[in-house]
Backbone as a chain_set.jsonl record, in Angstrom:
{"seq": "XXXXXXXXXXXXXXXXXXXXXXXXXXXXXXXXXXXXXXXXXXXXXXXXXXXXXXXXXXXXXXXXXXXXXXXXXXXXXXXXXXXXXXXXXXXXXXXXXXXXXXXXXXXXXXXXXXXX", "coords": {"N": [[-13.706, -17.647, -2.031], [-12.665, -15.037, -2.195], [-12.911, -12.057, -4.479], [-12.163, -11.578, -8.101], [-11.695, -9.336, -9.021], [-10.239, -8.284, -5.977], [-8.396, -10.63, -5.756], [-6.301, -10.164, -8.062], [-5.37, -7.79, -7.477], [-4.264, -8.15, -4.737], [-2.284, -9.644, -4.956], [-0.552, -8.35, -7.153], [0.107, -6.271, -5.162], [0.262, -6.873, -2.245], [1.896, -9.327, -2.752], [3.864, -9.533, -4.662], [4.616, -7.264, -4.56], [5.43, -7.148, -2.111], [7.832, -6.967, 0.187], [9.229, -8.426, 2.254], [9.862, -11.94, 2.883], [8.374, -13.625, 4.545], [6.24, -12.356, 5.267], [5.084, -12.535, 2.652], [4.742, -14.726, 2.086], [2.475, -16.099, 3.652], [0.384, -14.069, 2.522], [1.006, -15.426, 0.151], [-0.449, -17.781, 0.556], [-2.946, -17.733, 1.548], [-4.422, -16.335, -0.291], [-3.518, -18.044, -2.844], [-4.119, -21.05, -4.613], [-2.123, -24.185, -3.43], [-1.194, -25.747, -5.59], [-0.804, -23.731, -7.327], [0.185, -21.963, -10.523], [2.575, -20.033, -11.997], [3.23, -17.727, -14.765], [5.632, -16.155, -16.275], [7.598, -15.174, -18.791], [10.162, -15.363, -18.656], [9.75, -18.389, -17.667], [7.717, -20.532, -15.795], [6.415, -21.375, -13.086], [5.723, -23.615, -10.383], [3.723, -24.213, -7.639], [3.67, -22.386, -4.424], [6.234, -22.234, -2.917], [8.112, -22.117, -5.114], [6.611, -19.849, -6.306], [6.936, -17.979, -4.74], [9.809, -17.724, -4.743], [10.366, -17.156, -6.989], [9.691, -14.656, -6.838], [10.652, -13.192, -5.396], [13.336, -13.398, -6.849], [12.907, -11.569, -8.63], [12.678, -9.107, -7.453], [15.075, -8.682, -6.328], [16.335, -8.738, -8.421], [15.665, -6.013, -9.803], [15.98, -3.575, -7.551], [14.582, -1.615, -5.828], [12.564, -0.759, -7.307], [8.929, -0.623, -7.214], [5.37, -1.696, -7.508], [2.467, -0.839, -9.53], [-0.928, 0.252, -9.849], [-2.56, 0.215, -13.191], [-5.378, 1.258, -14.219], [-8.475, -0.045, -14.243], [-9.232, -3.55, -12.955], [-10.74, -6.009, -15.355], [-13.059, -8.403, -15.157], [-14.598, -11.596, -15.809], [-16.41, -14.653, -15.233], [-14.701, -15.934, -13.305], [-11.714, -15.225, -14.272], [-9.524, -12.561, -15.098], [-8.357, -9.714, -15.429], [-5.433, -6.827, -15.459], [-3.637, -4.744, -15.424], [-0.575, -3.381, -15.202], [2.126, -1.109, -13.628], [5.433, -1.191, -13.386], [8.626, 0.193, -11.317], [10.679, 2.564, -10.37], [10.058, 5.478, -7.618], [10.708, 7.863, -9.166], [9.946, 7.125, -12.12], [7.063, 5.302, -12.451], [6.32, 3.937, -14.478], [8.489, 2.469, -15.587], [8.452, -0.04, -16.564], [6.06, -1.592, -18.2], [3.081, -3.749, -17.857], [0.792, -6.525, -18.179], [-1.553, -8.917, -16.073], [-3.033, -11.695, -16.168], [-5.403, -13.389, -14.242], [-6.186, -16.904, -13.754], [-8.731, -18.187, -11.711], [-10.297, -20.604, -8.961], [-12.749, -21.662, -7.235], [-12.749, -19.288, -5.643], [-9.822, -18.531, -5.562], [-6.663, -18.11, -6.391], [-5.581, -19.535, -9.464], [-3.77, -20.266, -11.46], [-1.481, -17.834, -12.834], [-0.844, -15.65, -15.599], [1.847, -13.78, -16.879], [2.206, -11.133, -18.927], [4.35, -8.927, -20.594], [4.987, -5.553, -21.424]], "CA": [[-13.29, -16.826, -0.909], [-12.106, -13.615, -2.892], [-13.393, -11.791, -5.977], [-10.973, -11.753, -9.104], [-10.684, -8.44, -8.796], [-9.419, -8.69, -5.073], [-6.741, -11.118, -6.257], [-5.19, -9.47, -8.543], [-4.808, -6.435, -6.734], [-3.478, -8.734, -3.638], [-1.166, -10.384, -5.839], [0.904, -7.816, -7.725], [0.882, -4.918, -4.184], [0.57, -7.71, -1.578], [2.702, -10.54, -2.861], [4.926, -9.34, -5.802], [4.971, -5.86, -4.075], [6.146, -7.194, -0.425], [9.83, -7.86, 0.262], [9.317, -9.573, 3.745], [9.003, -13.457, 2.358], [7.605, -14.554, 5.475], [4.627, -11.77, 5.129], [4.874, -12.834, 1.167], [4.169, -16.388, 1.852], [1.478, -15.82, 4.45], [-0.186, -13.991, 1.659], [0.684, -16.598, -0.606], [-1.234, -18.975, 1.259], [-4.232, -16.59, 1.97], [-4.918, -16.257, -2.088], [-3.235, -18.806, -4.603], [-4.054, -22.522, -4.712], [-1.132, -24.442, -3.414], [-0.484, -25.788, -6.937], [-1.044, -22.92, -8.029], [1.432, -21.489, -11.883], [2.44, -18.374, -12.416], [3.875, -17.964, -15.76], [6.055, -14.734, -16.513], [8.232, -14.62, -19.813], [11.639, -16.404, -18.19], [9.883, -19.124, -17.218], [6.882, -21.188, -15.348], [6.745, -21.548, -11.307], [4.171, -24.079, -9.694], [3.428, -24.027, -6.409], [4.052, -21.324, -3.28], [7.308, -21.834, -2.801], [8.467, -21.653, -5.951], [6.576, -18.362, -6.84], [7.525, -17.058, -3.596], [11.217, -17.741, -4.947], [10.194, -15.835, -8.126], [8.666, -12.932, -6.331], [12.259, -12.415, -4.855], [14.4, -12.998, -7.577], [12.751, -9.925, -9.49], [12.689, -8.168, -6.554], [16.539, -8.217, -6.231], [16.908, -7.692, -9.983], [14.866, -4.631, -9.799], [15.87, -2.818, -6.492], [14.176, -0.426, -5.885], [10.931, -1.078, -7.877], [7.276, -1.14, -7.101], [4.074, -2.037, -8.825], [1.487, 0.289, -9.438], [-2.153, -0.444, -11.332], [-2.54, 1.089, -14.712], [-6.275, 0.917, -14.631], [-9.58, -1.325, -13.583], [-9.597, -5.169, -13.451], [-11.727, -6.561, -15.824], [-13.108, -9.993, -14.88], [-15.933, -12.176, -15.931], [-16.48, -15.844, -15.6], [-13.561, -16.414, -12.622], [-10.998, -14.925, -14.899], [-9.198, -11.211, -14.901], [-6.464, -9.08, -16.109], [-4.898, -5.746, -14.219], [-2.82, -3.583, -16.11], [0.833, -2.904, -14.062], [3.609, -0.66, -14.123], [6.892, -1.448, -12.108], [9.728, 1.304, -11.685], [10.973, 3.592, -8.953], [9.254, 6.087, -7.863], [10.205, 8.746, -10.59], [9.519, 6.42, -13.048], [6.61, 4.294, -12.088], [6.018, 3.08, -15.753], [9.749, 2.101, -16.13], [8.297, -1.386, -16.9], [4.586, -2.062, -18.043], [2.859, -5.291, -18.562], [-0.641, -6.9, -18.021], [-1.526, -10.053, -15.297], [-3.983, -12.619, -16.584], [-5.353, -14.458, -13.71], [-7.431, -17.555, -13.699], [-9.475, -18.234, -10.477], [-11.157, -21.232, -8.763], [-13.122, -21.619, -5.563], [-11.972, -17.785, -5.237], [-8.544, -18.176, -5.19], [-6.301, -18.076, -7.788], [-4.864, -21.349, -9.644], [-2.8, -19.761, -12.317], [-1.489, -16.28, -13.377], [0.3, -15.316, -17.026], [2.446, -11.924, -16.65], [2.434, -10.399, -19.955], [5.087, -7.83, -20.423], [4.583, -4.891, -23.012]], "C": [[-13.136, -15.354, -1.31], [-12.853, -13.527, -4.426], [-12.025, -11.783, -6.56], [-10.538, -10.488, -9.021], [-9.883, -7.993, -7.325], [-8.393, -9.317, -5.307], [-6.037, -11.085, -6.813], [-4.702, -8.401, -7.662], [-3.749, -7.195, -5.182], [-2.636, -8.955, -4.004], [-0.488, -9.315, -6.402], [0.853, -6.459, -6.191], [1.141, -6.057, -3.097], [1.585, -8.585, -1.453], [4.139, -9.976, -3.726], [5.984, -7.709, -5.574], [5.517, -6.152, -2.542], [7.361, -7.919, -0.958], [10.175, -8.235, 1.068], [9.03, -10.563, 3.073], [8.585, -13.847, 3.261], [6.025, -13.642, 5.091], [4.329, -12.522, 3.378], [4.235, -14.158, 1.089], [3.04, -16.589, 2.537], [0.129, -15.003, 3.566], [-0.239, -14.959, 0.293], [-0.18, -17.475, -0.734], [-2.242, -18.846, 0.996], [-4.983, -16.991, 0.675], [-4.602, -16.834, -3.145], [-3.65, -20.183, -3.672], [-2.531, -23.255, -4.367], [-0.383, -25.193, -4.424], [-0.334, -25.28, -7.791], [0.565, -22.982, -9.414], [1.073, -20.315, -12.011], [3.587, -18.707, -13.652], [4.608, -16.528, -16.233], [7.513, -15.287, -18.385], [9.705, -15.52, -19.831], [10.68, -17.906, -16.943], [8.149, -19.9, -16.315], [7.236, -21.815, -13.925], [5.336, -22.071, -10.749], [4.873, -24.203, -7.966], [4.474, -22.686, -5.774], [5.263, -20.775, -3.463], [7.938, -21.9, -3.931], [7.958, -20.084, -6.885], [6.962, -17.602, -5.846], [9.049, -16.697, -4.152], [11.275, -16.722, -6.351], [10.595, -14.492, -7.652], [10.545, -12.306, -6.202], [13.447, -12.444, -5.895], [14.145, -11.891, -8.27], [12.966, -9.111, -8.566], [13.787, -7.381, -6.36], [17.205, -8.004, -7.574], [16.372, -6.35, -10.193], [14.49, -4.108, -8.38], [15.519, -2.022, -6.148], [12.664, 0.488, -6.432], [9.549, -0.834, -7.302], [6.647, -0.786, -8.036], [2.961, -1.135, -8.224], [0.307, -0.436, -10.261], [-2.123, 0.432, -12.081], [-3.9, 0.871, -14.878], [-7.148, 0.093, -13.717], [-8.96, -2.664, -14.175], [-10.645, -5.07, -14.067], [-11.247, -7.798, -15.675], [-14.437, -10.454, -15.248], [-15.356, -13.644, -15.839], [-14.722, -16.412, -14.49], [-11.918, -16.301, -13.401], [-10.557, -13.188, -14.959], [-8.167, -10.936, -15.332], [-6.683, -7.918, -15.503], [-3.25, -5.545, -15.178], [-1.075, -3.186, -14.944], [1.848, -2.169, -14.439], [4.579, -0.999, -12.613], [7.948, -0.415, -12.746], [9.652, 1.796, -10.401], [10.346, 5.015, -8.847], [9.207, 7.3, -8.776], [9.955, 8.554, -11.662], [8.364, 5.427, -12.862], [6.171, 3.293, -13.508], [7.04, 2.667, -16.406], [9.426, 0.685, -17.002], [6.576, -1.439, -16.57], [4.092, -3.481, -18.265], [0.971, -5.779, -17.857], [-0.25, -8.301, -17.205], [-3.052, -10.488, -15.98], [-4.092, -13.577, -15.623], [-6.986, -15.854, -14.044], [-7.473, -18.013, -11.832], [-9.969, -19.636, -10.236], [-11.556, -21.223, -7.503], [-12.433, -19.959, -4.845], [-10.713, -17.649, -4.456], [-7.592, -18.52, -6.104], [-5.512, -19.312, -8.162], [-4.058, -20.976, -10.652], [-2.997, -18.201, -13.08], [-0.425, -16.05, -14.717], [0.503, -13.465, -16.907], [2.914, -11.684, -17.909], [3.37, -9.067, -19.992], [5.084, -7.094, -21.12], [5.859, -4.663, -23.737]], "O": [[-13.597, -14.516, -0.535], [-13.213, -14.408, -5.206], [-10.982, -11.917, -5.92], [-9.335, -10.236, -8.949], [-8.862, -7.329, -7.499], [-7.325, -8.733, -5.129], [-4.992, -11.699, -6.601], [-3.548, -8.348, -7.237], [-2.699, -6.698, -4.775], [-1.718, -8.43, -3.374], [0.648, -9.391, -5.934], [1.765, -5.64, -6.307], [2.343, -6.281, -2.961], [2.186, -8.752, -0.391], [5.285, -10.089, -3.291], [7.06, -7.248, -5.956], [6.018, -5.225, -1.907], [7.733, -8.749, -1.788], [11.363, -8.551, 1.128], [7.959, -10.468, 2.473], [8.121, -14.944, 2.949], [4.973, -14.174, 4.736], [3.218, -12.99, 3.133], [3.424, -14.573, 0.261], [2.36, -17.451, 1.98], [-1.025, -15.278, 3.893], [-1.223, -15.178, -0.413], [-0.654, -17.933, -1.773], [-2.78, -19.647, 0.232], [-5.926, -17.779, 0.603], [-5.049, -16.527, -4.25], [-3.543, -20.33, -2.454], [-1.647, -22.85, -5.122], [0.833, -25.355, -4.314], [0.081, -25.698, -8.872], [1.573, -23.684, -9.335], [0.014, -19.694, -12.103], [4.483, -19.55, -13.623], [3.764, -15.72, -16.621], [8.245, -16.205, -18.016], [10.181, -16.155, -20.772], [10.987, -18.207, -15.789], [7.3, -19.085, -16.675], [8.164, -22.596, -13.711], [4.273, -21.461, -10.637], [5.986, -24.251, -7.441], [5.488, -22.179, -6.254], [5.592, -19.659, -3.866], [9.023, -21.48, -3.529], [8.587, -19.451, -7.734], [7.358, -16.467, -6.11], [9.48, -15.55, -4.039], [12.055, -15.802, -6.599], [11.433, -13.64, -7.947], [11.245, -11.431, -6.711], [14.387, -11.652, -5.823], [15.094, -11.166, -8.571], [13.612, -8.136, -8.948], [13.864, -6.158, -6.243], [18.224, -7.364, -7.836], [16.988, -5.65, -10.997], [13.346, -4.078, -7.927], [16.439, -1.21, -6.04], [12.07, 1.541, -6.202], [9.76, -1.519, -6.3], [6.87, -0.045, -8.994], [2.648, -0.816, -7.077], [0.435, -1.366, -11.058], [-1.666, 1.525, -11.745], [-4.029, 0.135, -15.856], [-6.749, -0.389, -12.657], [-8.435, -2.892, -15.265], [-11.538, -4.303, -13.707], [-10.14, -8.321, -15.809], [-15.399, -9.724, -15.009], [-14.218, -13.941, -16.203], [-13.841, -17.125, -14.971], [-11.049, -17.138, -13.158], [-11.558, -12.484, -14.826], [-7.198, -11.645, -15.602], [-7.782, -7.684, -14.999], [-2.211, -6.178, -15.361], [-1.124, -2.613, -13.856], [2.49, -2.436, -15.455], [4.402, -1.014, -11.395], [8.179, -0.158, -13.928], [8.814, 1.551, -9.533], [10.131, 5.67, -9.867], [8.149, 7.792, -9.169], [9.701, 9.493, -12.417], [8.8, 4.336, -13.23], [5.78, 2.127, -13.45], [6.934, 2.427, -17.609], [10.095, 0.387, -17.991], [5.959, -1.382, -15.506], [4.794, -4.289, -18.872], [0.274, -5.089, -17.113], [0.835, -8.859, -17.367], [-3.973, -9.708, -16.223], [-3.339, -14.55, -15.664], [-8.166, -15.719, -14.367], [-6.553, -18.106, -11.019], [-10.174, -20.184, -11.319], [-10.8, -20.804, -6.627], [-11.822, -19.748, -3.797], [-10.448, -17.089, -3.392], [-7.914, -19.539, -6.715], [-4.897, -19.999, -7.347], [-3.24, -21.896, -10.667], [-3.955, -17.63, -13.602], [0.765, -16.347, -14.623], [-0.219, -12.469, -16.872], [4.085, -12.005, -18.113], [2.975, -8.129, -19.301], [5.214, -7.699, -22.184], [5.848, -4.201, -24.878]]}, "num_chains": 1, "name": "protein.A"}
């Protein structure tokens, strides 16, 4: 359905970057696999509603936040990474880190959030 580099970019401004969870999950839907894993540093979250529940607990630990790209996706072979900074806006590189997604049927089935 989607290129890899489309779903990253959906995924950290769309999903990780919205703070409506009803629009968040509606994009959820749209672009991850519903068994989909996202894997970040504190932890491993399968399916929707459990990364949906992610999305928001960073959200409210880091008020004030958004994600920016640091760069092109590179993707080959249904696979991609996308460079990110999160911070407010006089800081937007308060917090950098890299997304590693894997893809199938063009839509994503698991993502690893590398943090620098």
């Amino acid at each position: 359905m989607y290129s890899v580099d489309e779903l990253l970019r959906r995924n950290l401004l769309a999903i990780f970057g919205e703070r409506d969870s009803v629009a968040r999950m509606k994009e959820l839907e749209a672009i991850w696999l519903p068994d989909g894993i996202f894997v970040d540093p504190d932890g491993q979250y399968v399916g929707l509603d459990a990364i949906n529940h992610r999305v928001k607990e960073l959200q409210a630990q880091f008020a004030g936040f958004e994600f920016s790209e640091r760069g092109q996706v590179n993707a080959m072979h249904g696979i991609g990474r996308l460079a990110w900074g999160f911070g407010p806006a006089d800081n937007p590189g308060a917090l950098t880190g890299v997304d590693i997604a894997v893809t199938r049927g063009g839509r994503l089935s698991a993502l690893y959030a590398f943090i620098d």
